[in-house]
VOBANU-500772 format. One record per atom (N, C-alpha, C, O, CB): x, y, z. Coordinates in steps of 0.02 Angstrom, whole numbers, padded with zeros to 5 digits, always signed. Glycine has a CB too. Example, Ala and Ser with C-alpha at 12.3 -4.5 7.8 and 13.67 -1.06 7.14 Angstrom:
<dozas>
+00660-00284+00390/+00615-00225+00390/+00660-00165+00390/+00712-00166+00423/+00565-00224+00452/+00642-00112+00354/+00684-00053+00357/+00645+00002+00394/+00670+00057+00402/+00704-00030+00286/
</dozas>
This chain:
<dozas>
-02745+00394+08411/-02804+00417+08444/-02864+00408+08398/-02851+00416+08338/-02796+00491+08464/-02918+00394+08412/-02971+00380+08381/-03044+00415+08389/-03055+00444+08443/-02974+00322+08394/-03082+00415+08352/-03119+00472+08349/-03162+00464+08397/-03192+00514+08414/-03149+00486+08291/-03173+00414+08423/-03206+00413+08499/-03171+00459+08572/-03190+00490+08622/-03201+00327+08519/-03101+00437+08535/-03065+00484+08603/-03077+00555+08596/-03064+00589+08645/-02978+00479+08609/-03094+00578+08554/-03101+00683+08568/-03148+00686+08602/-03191+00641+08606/-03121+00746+08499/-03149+00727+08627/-03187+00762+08670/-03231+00831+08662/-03205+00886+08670/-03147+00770+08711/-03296+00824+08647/-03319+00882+08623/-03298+00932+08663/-03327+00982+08640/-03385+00882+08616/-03266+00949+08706/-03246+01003+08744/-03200+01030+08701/-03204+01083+08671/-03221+00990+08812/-03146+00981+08700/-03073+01001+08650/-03118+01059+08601/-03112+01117+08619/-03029+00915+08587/-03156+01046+08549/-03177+01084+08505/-03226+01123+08516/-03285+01107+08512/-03187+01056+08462/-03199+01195+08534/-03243+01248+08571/-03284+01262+08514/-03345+01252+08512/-03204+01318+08604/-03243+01289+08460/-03259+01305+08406/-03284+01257+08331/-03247+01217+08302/-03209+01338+08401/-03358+01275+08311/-03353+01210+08286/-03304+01226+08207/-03291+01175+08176/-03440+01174+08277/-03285+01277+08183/-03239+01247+08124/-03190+01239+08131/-03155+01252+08082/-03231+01273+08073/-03155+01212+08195/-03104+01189+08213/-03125+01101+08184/-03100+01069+08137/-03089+01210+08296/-03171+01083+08226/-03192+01001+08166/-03245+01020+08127/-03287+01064+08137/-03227+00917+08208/-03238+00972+08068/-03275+00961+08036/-03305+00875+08038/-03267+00828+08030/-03247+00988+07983/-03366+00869+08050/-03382+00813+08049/-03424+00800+07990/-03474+00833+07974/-03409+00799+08106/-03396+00742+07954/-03439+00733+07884/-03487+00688+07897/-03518+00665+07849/-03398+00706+07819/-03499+00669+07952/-03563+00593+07972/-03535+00525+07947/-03566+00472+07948/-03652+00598+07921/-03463+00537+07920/-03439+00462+07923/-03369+00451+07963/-03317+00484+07960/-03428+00434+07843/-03383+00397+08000/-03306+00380+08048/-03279+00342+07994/-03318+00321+07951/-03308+00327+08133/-03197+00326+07988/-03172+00289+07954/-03183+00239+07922/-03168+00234+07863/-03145+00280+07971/-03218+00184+07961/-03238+00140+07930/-03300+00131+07856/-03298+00084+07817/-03251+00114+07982/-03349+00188+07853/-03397+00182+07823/-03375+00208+07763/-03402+00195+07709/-03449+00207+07851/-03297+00266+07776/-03271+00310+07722/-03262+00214+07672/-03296+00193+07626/-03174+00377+07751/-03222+00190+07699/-03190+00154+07654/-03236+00082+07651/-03211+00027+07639/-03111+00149+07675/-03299+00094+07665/-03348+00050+07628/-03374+00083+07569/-03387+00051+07518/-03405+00029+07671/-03387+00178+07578/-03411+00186+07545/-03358+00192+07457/-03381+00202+07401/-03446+00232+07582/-03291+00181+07476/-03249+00184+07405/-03255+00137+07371/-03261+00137+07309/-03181+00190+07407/-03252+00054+07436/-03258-00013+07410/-03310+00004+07359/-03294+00010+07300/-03277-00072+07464/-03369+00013+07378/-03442+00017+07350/-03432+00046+07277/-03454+00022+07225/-03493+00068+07400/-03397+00102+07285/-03400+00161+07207/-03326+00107+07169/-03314+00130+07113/-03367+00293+07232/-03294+00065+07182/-03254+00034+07159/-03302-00052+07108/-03296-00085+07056/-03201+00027+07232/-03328-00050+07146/-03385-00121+07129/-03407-00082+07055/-03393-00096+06997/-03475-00139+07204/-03444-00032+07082/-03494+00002+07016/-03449-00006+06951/-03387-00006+06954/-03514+00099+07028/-03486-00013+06889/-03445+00013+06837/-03463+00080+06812/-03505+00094+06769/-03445-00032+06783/-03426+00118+06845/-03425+00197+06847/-03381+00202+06769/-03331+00170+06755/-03376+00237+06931/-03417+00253+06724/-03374+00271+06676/-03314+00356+06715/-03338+00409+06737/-03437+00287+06597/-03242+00337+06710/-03196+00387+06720/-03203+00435+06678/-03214+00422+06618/-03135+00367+06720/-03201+00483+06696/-03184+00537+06637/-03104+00575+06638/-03089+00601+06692/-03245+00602+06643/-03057+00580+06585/-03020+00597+06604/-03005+00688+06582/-03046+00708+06541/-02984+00546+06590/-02970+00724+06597/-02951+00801+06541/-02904+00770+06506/-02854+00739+06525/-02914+00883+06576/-02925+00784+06448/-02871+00780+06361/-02823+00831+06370/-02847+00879+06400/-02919+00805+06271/-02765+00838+06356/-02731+00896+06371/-02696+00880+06313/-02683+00822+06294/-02693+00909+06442/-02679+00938+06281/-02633+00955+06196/-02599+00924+06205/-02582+00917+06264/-02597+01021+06166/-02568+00886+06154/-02488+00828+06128/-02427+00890+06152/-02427+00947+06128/-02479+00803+06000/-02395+00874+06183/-02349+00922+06189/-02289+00945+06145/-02258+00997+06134/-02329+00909+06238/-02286+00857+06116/-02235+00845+06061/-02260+00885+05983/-02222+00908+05941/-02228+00754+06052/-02317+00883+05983/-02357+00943+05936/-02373+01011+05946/-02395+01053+05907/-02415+00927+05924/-02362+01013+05987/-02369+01085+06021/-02286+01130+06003/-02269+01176+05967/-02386+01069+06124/-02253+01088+06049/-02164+01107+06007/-02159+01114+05939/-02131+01166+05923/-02103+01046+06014/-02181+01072+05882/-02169+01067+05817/-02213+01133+05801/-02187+01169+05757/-02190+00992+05782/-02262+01152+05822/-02294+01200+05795/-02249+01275+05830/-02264+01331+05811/-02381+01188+05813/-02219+01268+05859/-02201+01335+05898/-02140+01342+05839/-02123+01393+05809/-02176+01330+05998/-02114+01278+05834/-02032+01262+05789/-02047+01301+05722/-02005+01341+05700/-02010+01161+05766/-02100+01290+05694/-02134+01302+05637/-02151+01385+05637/-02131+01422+05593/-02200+01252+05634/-02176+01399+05672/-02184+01484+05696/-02137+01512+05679/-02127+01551+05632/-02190+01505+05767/-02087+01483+05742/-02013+01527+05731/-01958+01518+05681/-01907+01553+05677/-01975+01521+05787/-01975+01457+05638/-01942+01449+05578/-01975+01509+05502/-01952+01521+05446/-01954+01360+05564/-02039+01533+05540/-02074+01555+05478/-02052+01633+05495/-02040+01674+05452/-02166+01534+05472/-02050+01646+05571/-02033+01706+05587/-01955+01746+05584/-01943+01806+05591/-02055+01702+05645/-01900+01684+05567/-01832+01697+05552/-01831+01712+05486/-01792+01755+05466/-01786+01645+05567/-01881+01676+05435/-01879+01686+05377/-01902+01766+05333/-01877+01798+05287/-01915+01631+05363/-01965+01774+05381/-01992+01838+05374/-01942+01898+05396/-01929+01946+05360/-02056+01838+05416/-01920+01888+05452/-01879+01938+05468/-01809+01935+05414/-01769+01981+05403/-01864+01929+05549/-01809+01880+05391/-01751+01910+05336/-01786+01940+05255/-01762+01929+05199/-01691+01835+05316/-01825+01965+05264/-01852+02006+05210/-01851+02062+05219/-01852+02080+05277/-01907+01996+05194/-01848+02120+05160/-01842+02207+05161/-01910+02221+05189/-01962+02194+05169/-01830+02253+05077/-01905+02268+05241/-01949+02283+05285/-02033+02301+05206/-02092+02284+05205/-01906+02366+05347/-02002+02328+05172/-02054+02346+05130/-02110+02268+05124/-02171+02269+05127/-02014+02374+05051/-02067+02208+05116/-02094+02162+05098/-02152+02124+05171/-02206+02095+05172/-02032+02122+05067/-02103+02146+05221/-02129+02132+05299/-02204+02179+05311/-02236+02160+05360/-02059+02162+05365/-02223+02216+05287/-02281+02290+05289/-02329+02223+05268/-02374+02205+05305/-02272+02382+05216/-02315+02193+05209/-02360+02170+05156/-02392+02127+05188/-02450+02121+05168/-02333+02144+05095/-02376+02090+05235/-02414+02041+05277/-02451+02066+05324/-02479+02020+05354/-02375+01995+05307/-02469+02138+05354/-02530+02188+05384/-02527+02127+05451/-02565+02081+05464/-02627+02201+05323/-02463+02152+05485/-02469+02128+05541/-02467+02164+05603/-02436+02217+05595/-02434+02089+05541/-02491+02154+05671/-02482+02219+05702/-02415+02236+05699/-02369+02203+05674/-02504+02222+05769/-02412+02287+05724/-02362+02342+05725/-02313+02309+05789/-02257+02291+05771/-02400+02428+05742/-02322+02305+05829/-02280+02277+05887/-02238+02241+05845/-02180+02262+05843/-02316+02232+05947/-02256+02169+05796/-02231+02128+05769/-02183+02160+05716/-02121+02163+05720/-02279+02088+05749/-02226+02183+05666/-02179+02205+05618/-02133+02244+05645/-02080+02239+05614/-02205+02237+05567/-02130+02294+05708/-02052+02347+05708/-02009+02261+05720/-01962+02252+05682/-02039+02434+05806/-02025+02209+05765/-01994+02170+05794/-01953+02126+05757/-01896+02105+05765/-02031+02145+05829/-02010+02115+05704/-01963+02074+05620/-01928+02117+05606/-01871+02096+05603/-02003+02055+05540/-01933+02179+05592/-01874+02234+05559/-01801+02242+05599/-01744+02247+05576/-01909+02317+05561/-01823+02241+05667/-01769+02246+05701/-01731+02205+05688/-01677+02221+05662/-01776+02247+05756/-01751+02113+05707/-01727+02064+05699/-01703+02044+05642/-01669+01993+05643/-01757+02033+05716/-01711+02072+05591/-01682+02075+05511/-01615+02126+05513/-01579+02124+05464/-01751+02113+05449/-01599+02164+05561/-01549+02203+05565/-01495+02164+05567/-01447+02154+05530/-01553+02244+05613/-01527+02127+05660/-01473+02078+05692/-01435+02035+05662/-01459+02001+05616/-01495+02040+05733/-01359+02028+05685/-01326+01957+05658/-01359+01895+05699/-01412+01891+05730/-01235+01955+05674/-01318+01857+05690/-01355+01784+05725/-01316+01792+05797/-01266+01761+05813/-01333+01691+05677/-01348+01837+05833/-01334+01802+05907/-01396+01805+05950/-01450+01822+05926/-01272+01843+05951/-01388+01786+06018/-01449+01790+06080/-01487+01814+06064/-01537+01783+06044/-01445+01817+06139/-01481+01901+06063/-01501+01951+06060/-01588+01926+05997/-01645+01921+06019/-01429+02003+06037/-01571+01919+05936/-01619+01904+05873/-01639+01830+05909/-01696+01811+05893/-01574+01900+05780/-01607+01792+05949/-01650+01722+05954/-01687+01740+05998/-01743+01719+05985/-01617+01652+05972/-01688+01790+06081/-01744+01816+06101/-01804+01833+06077/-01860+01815+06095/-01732+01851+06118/-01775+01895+06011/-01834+01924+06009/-01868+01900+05951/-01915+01935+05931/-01829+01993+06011/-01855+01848+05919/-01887+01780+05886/-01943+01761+05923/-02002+01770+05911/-01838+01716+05885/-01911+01730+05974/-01945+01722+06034/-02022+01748+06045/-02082+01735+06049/-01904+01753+06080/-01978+01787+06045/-02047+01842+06067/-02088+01852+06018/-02145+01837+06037/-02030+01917+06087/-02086+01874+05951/-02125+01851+05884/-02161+01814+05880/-02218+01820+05859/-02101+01833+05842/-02121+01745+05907/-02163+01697+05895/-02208+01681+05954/-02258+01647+05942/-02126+01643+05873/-02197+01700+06013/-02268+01706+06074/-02322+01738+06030/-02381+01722+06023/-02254+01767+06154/-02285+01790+06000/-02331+01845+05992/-02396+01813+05906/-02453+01825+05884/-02263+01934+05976/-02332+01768+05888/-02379+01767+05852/-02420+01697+05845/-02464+01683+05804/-02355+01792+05796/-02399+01667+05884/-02455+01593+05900/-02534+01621+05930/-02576+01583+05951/-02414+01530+05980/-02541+01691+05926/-02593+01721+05945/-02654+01747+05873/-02713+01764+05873/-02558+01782+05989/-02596+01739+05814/-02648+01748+05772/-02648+01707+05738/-02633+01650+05755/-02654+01796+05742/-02675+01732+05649/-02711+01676+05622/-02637+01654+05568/-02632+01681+05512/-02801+01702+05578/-02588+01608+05590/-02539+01578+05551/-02540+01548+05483/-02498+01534+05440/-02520+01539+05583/-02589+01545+05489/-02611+01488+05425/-02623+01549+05359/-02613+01548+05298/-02706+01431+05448/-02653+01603+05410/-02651+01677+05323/-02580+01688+05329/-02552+01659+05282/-02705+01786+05332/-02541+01715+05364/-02453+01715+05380/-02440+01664+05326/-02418+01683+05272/-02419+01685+05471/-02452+01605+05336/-02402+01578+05310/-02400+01567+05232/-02351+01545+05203/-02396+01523+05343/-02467+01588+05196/-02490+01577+05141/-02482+01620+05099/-02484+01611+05038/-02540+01563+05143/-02467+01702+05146/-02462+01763+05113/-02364+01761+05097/-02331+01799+05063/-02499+01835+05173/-02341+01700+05138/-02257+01691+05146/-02248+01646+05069/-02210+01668+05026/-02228+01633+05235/-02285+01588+05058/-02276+01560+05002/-02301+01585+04944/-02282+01561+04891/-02292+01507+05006/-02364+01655+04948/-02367+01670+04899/-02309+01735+04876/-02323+01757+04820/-02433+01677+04897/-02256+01763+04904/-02213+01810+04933/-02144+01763+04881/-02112+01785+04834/-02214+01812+05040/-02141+01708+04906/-02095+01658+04896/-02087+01649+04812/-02040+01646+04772/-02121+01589+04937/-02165+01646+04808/-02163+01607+04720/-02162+01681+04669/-02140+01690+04612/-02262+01545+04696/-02191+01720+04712/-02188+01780+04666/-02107+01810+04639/-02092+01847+04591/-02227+01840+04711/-02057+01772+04697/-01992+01802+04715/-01958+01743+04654/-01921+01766+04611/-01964+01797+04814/-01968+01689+04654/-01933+01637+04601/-01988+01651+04528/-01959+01642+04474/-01938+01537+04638/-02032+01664+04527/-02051+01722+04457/-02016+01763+04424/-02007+01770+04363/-02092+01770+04469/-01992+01795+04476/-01954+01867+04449/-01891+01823+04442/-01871+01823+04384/-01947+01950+04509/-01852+01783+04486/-01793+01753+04461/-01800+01733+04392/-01765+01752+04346/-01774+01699+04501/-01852+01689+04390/-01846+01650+04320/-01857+01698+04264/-01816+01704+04219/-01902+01590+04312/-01906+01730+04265/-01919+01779+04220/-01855+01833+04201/-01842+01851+04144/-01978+01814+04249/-01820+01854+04259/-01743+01898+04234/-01704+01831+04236/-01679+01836+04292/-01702+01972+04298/-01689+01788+04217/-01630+01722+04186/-01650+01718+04110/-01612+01708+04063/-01643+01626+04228/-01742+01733+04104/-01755+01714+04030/-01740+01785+03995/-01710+01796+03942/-01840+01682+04014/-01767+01826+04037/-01731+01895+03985/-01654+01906+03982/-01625+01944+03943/-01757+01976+04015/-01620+01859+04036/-01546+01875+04011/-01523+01821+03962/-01465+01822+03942/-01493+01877+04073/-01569+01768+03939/-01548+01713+03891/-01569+01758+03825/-01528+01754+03780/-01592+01630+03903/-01621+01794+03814/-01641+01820+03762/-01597+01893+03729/-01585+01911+03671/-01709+01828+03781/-01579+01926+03802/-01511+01947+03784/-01460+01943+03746/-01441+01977+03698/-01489+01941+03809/-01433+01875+03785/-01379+01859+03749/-01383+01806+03686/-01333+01795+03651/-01336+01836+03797/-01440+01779+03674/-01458+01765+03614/-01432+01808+03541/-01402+01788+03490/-01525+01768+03624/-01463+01884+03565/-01479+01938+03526/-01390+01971+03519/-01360+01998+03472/-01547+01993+03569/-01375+01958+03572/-01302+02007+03568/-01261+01959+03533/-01217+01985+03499/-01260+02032+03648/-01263+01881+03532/-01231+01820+03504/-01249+01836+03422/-01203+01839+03381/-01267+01740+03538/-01320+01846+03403/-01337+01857+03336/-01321+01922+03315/-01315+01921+03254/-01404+01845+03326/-01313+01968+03333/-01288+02050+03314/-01196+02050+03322/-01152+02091+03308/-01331+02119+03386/-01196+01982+03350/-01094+01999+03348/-01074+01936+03271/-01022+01937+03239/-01030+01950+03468/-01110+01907+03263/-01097+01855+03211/-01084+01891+03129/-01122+01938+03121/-01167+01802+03212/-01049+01880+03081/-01037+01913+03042/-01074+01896+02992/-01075+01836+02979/-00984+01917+03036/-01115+01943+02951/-01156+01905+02877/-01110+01903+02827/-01125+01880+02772/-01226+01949+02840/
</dozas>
C-alpha cells in the first residue's frame, strides 16, 4: 500500500500519523545527498575492555593481599570502614567461594577510590616488612658471631 492510498479519514486522530513532509522517495534522495557530502563521523570512544579487566585483576590481586594482613596492619591504610571489616573478615576465610565473593565485593568497592594511594601505602607496608626481616637475620648473624666468640677457648 502506498502513501497515496490512505485516506485521511482512516486517521481520525492526528498522532495516529505522523507526517514528516517527505514521501519515500525524497527520504532516500535526501541520504544519497548526506552520503555525497564529506561529512566528518563522529564516533563514542568507549574504555579498552581488555584494560579495564587487567585493572579490576590488579584490584583484587591487591585486595587478597591486603586481606592477608593482621587487621592492625589493615587500620593503617584509613580505609572506609565497610572495607576494612570486609578485608578482616576475608583474612579469616580459607580459600573458598565464600572469600572470592567478598573479594569481589572489595574490589567493586574499591575501584571507587583512589588505588594508586592503596597501593603505595601496600609497597610502602611491604618494604618496611623485608626491613625488619633483614634487620632480625643481621641481629641473629651478630648473635651468633658473639656466642661463636664467647664459646671458643683462649
Amino acid at each position: 500500500m502506498k502513501h497515496e492510498d490512505y485516506d485521511d479519514a482512516e486517521f481520525e486522530d492526528e498522532d495516529d500519523f505522523e507526517d514528516d513532509g517527505y514521501d519515500d522517495r525524497t527520504q532516500f534522495a535526501y541520504d544519497d545527498e548526506a552520503e555525497e557530502e564529506d561529512e566528518v563521523e563522529y564516533y563514542a570512544v568507549r574504555p579498552n575492555k581488555t584494560r579495564i579487566k587487567k585493572e579490576i585483576a590488579a584490584i583484587f590481586a591487591m585486595a587478597e593481599e591486603i586481606s592477608a594482613l593482621a587487621p592492625a596492619h589493615i587500620a593503617e591504610f584509613e580505609l572506609p570502614e565497610n572495607i576494612e571489616k570486609a578485608l578482616c573478615d576475608a583474612g579469616k576465610m580459607g580459600r573458598n567461594a565464600a572469600k572470592k565473593r567478598l573479594l569481589k565485593y572489595i574490589t567493586g568497592q574499591m575501584r571507587e577510590l583512589d588505588v594508586d594511594a592503596i597501593r603505595e601505602k601496600l609497597a610502602r607496608l611491604k618494604n618496611r616488612s623485608a626491613h625488619g626481616v633483614r634487620e632480625h637475620h643481621q641481629a641473629e648473624r651478630w648473635r651468633d658471631q658473639l656466642l661463636g666468640e664467647a664459646a671458643m677457648p683462649r
